[in-house]
C-alpha positions in Angstrom: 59.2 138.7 70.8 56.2 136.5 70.2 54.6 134.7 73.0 56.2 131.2 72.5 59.7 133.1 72.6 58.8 134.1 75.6 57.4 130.8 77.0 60.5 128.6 76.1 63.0 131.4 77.3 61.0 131.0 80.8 61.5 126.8 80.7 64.8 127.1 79.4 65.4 129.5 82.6 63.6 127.6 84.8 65.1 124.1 83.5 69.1 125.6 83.6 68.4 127.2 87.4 66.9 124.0 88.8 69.9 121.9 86.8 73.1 124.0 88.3 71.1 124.8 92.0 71.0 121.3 92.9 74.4 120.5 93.0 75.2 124.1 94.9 72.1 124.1 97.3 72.5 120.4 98.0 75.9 120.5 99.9 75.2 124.2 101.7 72.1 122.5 103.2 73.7 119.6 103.9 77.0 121.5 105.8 74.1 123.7 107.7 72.4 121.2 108.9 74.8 118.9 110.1 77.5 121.7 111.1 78.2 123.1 114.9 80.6 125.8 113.3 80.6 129.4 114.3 80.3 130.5 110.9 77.0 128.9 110.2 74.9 131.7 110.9 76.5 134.0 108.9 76.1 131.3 105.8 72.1 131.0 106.9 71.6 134.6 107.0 73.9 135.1 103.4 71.7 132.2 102.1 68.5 134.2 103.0 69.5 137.2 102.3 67.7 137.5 98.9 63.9 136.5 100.9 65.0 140.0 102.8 66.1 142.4 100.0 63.5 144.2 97.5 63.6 142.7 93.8 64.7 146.3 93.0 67.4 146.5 94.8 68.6 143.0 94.0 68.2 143.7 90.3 70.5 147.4 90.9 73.3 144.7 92.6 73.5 142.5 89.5 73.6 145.2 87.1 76.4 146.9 89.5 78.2 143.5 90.2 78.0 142.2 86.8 78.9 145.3 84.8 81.9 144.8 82.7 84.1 147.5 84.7 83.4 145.0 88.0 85.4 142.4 88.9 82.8 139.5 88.3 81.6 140.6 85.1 85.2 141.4 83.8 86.4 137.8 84.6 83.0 137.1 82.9 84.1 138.8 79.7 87.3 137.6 79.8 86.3 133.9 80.0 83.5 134.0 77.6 83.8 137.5 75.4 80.0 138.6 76.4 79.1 140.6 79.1 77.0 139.3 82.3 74.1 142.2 82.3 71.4 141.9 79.5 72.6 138.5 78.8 70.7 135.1 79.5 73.4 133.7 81.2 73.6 136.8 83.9 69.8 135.9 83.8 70.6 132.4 84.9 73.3 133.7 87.4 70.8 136.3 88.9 68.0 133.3 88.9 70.2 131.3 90.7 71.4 133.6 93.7 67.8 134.7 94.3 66.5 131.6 94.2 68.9 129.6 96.5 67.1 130.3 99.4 63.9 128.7 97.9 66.2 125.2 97.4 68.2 125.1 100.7 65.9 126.1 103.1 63.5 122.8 102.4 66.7 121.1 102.2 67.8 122.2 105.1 65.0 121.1 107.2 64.6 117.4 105.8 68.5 117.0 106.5 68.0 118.0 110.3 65.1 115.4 110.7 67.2 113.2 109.4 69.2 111.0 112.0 72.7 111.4 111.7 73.7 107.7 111.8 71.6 107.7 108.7 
């Protein structure tokens, strides 16, 4: 792989995690900050759970839960016909869980200093 192969596969990463996290992080913030539910704590600490957990041991969870014998990556391959792990869009899938945090968090705080009747 030459270096420019690498370079676009990075902004086309980059560009297709920032395109589908918006629309996910977005709401989640939204609900969290706004939200008096019992449940919201348990969403805050799934949503930062991947600031928590080694890189290593996030990267042995993907390739566990999107093997092809799993139930995620068997949908996966049923939907598509290619498998999750080793594949750029399990790349984009991984990118996007471990990056989540990175996206609601900031959004999370400019939607509390926000006032409600806003």
């Amino acid at each position: 792989m030459d270096d420019m192969d690498t370079i676009w596969l990075t902004i086309l990463l980059a560009t297709s995690t920032t395109f589908f996290l918006m629309p996910v992080s977005t709401p989640i913030a939204w609900w969290l900050a706004r939200s008096t539910s019992k449940a919201r704590p348990t969403l805050e600490a799934a949503v930062a759970l991947p600031l928590v957990l080694p890189p290593t041991v996030m990267g042995f969870y993907f390739l566990i839960l999107f093997n092809p014998e799993s139930a995620i990556g068997g949908f996966w391959v049923e939907i598509t016909g290619e498998s999750l792990t080793f594949s750029f869009s399990g790349l984009v899938f991984a990118s996007l869980i471990y990056s989540l945090p990175f996206m609601v968090q900031p959004l999370h705080s400019a939607f509390r200093n926000i006032p409600e009747e806003v």
